[in-house]
N, C-alpha and C positions, 0 to 999 in steps of 0.2 A: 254590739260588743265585739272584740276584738283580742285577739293575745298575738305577743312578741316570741320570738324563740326565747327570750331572757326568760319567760316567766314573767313578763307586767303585762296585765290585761287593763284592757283599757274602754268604759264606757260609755255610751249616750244617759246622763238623767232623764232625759223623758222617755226613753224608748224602757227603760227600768221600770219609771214610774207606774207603768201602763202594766206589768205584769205583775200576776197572783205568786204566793212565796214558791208554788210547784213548777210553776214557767219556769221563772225565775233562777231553781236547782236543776232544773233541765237545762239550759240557756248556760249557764257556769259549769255546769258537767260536761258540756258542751267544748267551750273552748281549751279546759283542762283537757281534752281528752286527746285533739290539737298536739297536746304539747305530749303527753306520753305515745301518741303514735309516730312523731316526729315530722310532723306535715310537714314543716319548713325545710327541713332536713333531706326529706325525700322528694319534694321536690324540686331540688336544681337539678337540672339539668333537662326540665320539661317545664310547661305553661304553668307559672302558679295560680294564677288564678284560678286551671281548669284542675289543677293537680285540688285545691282548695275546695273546689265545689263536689269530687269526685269524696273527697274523705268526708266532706257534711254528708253526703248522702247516708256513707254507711256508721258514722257516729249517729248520725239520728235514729238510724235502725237499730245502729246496735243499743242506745239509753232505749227506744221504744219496748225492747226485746227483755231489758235486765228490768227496769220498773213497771213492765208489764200496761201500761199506756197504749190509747190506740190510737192517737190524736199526736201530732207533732206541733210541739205549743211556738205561737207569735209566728204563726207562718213560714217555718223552715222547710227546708229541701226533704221531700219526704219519695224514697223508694224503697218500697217492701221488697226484703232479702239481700238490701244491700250491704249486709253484715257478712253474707257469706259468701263474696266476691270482692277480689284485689281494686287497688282503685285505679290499679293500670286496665282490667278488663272493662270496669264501667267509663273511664277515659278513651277506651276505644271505641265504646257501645255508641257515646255522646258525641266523638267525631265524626262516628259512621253517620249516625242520624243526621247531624248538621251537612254534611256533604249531600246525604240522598235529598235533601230537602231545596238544597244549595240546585243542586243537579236536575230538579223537577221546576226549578222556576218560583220555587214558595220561598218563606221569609226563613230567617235562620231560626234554627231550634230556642227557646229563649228558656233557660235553664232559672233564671228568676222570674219569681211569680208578680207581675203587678199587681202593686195594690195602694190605696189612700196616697199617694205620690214620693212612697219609702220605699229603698229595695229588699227583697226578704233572701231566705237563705239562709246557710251555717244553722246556730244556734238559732237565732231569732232572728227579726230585722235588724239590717243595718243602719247603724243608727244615723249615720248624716243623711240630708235629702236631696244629693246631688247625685242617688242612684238613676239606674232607668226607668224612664217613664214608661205610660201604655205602648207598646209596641216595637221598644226596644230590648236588644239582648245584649249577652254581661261582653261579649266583644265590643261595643261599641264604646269607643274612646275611654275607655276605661285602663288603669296602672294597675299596676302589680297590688297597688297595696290596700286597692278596694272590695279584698274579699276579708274575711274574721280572721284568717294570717295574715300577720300584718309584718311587714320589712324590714329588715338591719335598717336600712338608711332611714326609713321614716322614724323608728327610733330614734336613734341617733340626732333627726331634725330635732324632736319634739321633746327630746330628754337630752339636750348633747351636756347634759354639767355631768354626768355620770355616765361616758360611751364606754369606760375603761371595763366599769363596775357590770353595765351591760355585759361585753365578753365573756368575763369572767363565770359571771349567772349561766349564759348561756352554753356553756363549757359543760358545768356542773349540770344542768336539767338534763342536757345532751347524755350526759353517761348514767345517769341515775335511772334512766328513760328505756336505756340499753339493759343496765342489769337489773332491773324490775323484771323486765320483759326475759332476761334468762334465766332468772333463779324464778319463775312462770314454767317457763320450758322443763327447768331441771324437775321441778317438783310436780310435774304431772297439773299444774294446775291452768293451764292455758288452754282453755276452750277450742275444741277443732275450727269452730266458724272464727275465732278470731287470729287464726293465720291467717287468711284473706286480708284481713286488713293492714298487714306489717307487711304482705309483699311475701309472704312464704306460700303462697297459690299458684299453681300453676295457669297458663291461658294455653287456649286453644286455637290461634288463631297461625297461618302460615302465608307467606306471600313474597313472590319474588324480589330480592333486591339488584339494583347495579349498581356494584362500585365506584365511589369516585375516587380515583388514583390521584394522584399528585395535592390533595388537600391538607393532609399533613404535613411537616416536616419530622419526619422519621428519624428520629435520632439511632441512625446505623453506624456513622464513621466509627465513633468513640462507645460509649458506653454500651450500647444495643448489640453493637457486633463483638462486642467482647465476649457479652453476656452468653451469648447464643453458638458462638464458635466453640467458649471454654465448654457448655457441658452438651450440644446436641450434635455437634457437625464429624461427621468421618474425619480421616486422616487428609492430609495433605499430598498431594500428588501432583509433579512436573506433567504428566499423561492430561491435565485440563490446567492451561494457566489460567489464574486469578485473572477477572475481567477487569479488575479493580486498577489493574498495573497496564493496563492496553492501554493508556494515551502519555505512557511513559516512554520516554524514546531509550531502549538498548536494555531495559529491565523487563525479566521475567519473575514473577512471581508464582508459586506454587499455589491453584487450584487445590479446590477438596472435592473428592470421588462422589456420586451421585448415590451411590447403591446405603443404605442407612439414613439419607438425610432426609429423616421426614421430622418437619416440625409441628409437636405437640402442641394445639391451641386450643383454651377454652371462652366460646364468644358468648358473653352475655345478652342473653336475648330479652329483658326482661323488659315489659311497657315502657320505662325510663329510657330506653336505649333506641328507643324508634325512629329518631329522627340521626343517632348516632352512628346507624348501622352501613350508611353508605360510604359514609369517612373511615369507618373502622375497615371497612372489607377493604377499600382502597389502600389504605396507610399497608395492612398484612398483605398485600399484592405488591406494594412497595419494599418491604422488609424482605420478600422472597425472592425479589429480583433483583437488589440490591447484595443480596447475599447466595444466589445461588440454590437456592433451595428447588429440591425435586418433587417433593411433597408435602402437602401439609393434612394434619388429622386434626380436622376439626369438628368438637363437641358442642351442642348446641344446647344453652339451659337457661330457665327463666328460673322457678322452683324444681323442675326438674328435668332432667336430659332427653331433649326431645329430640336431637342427632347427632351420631355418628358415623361421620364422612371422610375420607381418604379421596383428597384434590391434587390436579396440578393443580399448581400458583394460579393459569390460566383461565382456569374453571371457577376463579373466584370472582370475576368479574361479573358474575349474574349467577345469583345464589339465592335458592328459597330456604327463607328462614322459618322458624317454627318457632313457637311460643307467643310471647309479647304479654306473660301474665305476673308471677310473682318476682322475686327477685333473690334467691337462694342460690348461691353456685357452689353450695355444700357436697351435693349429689355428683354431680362430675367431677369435681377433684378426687372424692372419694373412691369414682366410678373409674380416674384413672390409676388410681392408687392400689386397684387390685391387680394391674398391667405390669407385668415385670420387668418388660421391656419400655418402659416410660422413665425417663431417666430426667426431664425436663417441661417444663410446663409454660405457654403464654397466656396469660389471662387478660382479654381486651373486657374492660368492664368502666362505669362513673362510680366505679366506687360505693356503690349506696346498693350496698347488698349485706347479706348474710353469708358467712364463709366458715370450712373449721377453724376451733381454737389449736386443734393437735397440730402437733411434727408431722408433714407428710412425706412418702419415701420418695419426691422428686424435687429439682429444682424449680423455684418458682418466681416470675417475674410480671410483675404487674402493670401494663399497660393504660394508663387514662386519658382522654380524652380531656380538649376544653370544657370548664363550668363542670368537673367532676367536686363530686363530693371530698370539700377540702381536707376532711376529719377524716379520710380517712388512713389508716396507722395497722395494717394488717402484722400480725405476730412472725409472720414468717413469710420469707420472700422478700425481692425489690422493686421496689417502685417507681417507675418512669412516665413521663409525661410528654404526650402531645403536643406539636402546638401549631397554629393555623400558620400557613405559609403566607411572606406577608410580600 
């Protein structure tokens, strides 16, 4: 079995056939559940397939946990406690182990269980039988669309008389999904273990990055440098000319004074962001030196603020970062918002976080990254976008 973001789940008859009516509302609880944690959603900008197999984990826990079951029916992905961890920390768990394994000379971790020549996992088996055989694992020549999320495009192949009607569906689950999950929150009735699973968890985990500079294009000329001169940069002063005016012949442009220019950045650190984080240090190494900048404070959060650091620009080239668990940058904003002297805010993130709804008392601009979360439409603040140097 299978579901779309639209909400159309799609089945195997004989893999159905084969299950009792309880499988069977386990197996459907299952891929529903897909769709209210927003699998598809959370994961761009990472592996769906591993993003897919990290969320079966903790749906199966978490239906084993609510209908009290001890048995995970039709052979799915079964880890006890994986309810009460992000699926970015068991994503990391699942890469660590494939490396040490990689690293020791043994076979890859093989996260599907073989069996009778079907692949298991998710809710129940998958129902075609061109999964892996004995010995192989879900890496192996395998698409995006062979885990139970299943892809825009493969929709669209396999339903294209209605791709319109498709968006549209998926629009509507997408926010129903959201405010489920808030009016949850508002009314005390959100179970602590199941933060973890939205990404509202913190991780534990820290390790050094090196920036790659020049991977972006930094959109500094026009809109970026506007942004960041109007509300964070000191005065203007002949005492440092603009660098920006040095390969103009007979023109001086008036620099801005060093002493005030620290710019406010909040870097999402959260699992989604791991493979982001050397283009993002880089691109903010770029912005600073493009602009002059003498310092930057940078806040470090996943679900919650694991640092606070005052850099040169220079010292960003090689930067341990902390977290890699939930996905909330609620806590630092707010965490800046008690700072009087914060007048301005950068938030480098894909988008696919939790943030406040309120008015905060700074300026705030929002920085994404390729393959960020397209939905996303934050209440306050502006939005700008990355994009690969070509």
């Amino acid at each position: 079995m299978g579901v779309f973001a639209s909400g159309r789940m799609v089945a195997n008859a004989e893999f159905v056939g084969k299950l009792n009516d309880a499988d069977l509302n386990f197996v459907v609880a299952h891929e529903l559940l897909h769709l209210a944690l927003r699998t598809h959603q959370r994961a761009r900008g990472s592996d769906l397939m591993q993003f897919n197999v990290a969320h079966d984990y903790i749906i199966n826990d978490v239906l084993r946990h609510e209908l009290g079951i001890s048995r995970i029916p039709a052979g799915g992905l079964d880890m006890p406690g994986a309810r009460l961890r992000s699926a970015e920390a068991i994503l990391l768990e699942l890469r660590r182990e494939a490396r040490a394994q990689t690293a020791g000379g043994g076979a890859k971790v093989r996260i599907w269980q073989p069996g009778s020549g079907s692949r298991r996992g998710s809710g129940g088996g998958q129902p075609d039988a061109d999964g892996p055989q004995e010995g192989e694992s879900p890496g192996d020549g395998l698409g995006d669309e062979m885990g139970d999320v299943l892809a825009d495009a493969l929709e669209r192949e396999w339903f294209d008389a209605d791709a319109q009607a498709q968006r549209e569906q998926q629009r509507e689950l997408e926010q129903t999904a959201r405010r489920g999950m808030t009016v949850a929150r508002a009314r005390g009735r959100l179970p602590a273990a199941l933060a973890a699973q939205m990404g509202l968890a913190p991780g534990h985990d820290s390790r050094w990055v090196d920036a790659m500079r020049g991977a972006y294009r930094t959109p500094v000329q026009i809109p970026l440098q506007r942004w960041i001169e109007s509300v964070t940069m000191g005065p203007r002063t002949f005492e440092r000319p603009a660098r920006r005016a040095a390969g103009s012949t007979g023109i001086v442009l008036p620099g801005r004074r060093r002493e005030s220019q620290v710019l406010n950045v909040v870097l999402d650190t959260s699992g989604s962001m791991s493979d982001e984080l050397p283009r993002a240090l880089g691109a903010l190494g770029d912005v600073c030196e493009s602009l002059g900048v003498a310092q930057v404070r940078l806040i470090q959060c996943d679900a919650f603020v694991t640092a606070d650091d005052t850099l040169e620009p220079q010292q960003l080239a090689r930067k341990q970062i902390e977290g890699f668990g939930g996905s909330d940058l609620s806590p630092a904003l707010r965490y800046l918002a008690t700072d009087p002297e914060v007048q301005a805010v950068v938030v480098i993130t894909d988008g696919d976080i939790q943030h406040p709804d309120e008015a905060l008392p700074f300026e705030l601009l929002w920085l994404l990254p390729p393959q960020s979360q397209p939905t996303f439409r934050p209440r306050h603040g502006r939005v700008m976008h990355l994009y690969p140097r070509t």
